[in-house]
One Martini backbone bead per residue (centre of mass of N, CA, C, O) as a GRO file, in nm:
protein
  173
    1UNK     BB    1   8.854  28.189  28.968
    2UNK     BB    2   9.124  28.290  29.061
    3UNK     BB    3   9.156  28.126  29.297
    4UNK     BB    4   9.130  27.862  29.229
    5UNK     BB    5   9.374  27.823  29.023
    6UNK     BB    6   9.570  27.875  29.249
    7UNK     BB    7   9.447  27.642  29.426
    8UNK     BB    8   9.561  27.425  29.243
    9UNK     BB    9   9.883  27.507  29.185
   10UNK     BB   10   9.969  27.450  29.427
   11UNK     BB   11   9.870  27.170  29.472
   12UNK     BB   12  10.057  27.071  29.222
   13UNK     BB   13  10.307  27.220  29.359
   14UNK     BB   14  10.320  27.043  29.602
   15UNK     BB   15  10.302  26.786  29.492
   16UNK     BB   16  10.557  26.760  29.306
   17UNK     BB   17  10.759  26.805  29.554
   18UNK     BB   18  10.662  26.560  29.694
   19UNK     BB   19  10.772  26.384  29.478
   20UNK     BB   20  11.059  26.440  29.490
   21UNK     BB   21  11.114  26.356  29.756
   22UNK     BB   22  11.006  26.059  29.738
   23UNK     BB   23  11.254  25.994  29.533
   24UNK     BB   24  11.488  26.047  29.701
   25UNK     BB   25  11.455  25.885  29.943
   26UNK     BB   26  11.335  25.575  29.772
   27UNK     BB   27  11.679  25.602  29.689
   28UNK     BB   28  11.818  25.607  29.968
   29UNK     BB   29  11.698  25.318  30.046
   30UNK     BB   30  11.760  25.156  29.806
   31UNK     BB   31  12.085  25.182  29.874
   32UNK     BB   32  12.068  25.099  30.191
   33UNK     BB   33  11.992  24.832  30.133
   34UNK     BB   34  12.202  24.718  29.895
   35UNK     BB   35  12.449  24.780  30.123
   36UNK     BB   36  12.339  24.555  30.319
   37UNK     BB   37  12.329  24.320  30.151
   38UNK     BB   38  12.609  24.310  30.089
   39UNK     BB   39  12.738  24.288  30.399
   40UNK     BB   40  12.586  24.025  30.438
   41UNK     BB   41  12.712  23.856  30.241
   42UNK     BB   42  12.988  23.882  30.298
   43UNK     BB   43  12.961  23.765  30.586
   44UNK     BB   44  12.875  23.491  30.493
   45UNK     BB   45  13.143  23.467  30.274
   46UNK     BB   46  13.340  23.454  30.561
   47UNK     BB   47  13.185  23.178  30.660
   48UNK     BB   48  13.256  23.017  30.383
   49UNK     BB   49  13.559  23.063  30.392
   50UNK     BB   50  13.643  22.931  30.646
   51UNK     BB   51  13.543  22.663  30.560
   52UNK     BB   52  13.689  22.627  30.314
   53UNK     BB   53  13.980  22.612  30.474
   54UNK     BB   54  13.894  22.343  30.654
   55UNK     BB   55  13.864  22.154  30.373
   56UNK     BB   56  14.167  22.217  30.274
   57UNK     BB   57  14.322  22.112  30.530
   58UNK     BB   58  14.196  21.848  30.549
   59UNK     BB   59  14.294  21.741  30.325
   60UNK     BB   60  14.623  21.820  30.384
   61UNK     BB   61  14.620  21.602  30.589
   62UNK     BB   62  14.497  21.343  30.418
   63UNK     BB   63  14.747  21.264  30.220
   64UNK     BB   64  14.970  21.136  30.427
   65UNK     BB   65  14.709  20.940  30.470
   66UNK     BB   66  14.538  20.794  30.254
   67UNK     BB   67  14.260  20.970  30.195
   68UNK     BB   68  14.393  21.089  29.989
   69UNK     BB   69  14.491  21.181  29.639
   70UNK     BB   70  14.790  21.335  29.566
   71UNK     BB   71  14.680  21.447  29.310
   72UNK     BB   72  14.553  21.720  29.481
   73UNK     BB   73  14.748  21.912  29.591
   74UNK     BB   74  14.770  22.139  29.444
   75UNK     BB   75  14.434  22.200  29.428
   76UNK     BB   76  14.418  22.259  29.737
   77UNK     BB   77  14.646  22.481  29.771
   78UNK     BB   78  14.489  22.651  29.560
   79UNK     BB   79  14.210  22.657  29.670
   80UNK     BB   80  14.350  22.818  29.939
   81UNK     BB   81  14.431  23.065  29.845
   82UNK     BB   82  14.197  23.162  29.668
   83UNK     BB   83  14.034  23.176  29.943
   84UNK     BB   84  14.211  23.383  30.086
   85UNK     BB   85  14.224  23.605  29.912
   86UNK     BB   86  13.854  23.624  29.901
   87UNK     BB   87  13.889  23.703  30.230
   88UNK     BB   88  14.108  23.948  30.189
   89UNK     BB   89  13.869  24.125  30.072
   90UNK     BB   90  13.629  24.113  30.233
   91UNK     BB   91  13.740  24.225  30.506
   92UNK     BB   92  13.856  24.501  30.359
   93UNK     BB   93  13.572  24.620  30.314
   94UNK     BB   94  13.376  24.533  30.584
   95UNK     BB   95  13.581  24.746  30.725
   96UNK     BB   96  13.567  25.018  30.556
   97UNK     BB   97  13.238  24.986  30.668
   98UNK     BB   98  13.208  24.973  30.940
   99UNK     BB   99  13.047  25.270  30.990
  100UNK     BB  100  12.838  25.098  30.790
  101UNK     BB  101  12.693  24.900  30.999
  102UNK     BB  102  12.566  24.722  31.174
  103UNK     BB  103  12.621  24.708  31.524
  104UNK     BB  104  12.675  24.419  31.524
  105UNK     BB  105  12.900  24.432  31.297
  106UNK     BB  106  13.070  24.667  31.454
  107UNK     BB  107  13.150  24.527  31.682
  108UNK     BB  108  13.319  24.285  31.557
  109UNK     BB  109  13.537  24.532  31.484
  110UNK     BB  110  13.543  24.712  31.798
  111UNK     BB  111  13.550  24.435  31.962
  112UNK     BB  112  13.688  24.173  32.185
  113UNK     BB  113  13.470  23.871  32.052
  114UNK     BB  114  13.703  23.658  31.952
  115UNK     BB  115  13.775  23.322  32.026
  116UNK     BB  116  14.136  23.259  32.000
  117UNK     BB  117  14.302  22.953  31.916
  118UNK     BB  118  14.641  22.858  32.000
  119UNK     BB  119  14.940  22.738  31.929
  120UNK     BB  120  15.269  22.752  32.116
  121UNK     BB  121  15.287  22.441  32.155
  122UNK     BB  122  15.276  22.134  32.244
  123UNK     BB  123  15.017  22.135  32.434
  124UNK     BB  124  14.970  22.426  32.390
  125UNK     BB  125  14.698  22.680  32.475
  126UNK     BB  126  14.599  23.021  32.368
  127UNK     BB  127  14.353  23.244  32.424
  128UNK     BB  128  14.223  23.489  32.252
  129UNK     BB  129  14.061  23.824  32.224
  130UNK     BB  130  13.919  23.974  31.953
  131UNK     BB  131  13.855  24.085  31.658
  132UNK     BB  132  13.774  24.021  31.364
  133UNK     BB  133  13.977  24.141  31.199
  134UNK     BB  134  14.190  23.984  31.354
  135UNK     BB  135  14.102  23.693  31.318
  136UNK     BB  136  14.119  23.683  31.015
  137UNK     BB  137  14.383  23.740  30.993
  138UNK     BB  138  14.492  23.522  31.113
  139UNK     BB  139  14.404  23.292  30.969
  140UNK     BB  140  14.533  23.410  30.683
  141UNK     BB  141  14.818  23.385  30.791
  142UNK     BB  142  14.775  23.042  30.854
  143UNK     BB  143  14.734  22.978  30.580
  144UNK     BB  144  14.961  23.151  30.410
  145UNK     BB  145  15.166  22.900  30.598
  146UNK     BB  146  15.064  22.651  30.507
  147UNK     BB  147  15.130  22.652  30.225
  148UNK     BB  148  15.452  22.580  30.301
  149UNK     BB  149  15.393  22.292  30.405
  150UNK     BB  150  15.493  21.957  30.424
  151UNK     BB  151  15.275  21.763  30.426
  152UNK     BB  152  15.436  21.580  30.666
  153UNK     BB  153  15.353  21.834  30.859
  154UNK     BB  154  15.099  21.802  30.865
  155UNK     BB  155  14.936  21.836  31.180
  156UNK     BB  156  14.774  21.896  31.439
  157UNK     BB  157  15.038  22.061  31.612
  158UNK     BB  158  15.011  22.231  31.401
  159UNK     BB  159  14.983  22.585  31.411
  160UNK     BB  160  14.841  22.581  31.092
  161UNK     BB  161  14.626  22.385  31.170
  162UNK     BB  162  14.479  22.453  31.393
  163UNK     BB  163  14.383  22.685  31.354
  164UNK     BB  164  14.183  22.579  31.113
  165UNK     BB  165  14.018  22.390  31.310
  166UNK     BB  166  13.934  22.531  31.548
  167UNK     BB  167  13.834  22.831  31.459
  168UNK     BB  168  13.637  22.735  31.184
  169UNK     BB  169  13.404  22.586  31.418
  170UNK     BB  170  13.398  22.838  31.621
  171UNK     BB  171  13.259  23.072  31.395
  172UNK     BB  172  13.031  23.314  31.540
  173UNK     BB  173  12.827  23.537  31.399
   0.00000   0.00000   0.00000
């Protein structure tokens, strides 16, 4: 009787122990789940905020041409900061978690495989391939110098507008 309850005990004793590793995984999967959720999440939110941005610039080319209401001024160029803000945050987090992304989502931070297109002068064009990094922070510092443009001269040949335009189409994640 006594080898029985022995081997009864150690049995429980296992199944304890074994409930506990498994719990303890189970805790490590769901917050790595959790933080993938969160990750592609961001990046999505990158691609949807770059839209955001071809949007408003879209706007602020179209109200100097009769196409758009004057009265939106204010408020596109708002929504543009705005967009840029939350772009500059997003960007900055799935950085900071570069070395916690999957491969693919690592690599576009740490090889130039991002062909930006920008305006060096009226006619001429120059592709540089960047980080994903160094591509967002592009986009969004001419975000926030096209907020600086007079209206009348946000122009297709404008170099950020042009930026806007060009490489918000041609974002691909």
């Amino acid at each position: 009787m006594f080898w029985l309850r022995t081997a009864v005990q150690l049995a429980f004793g296992a199944i304890f122990i074994m409930s506990i590793v498994g719990f303890v995984v189970m805790n490590q999967s769901v917050d790595s789940l959790g933080q993938s959720i969160s990750d592609i999440s961001l990046a999505a939110e990158l691609r949807n905020g770059i839209s955001g941005l071809r949007k408003y610039s879209m706007q602020l080319f179209n109200i100097p041409r009769g196409l758009v209401d004057p009265v939106w001024t204010e408020t596109e160029r708002r929504n543009m900061f705005y967009e840029a803000k939350n772009l500059s945050a997003f960007n900055e987090h799935l950085y900071l978690r570069m070395q916690h992304l999957t491969p693919e989502l690592n690599e576009l931070y740490t090889t130039p495989v991002v062909d930006m297109e920008e305006m060096a002068e009226p006619g001429t064009v120059t592709i540089s391939s960047q980080t994903l990094w160094q591509a967002m922070n592009s986009l969004l510092s001419h975000a926030f110098l096209m907020l600086e443009v007079p209206l009348d001269q946000i122009g297709e040949t404008e170099p950020h507008t042009f930026v806007r335009s060009q490489n918000a189409c041609s974002f691909a994640f």
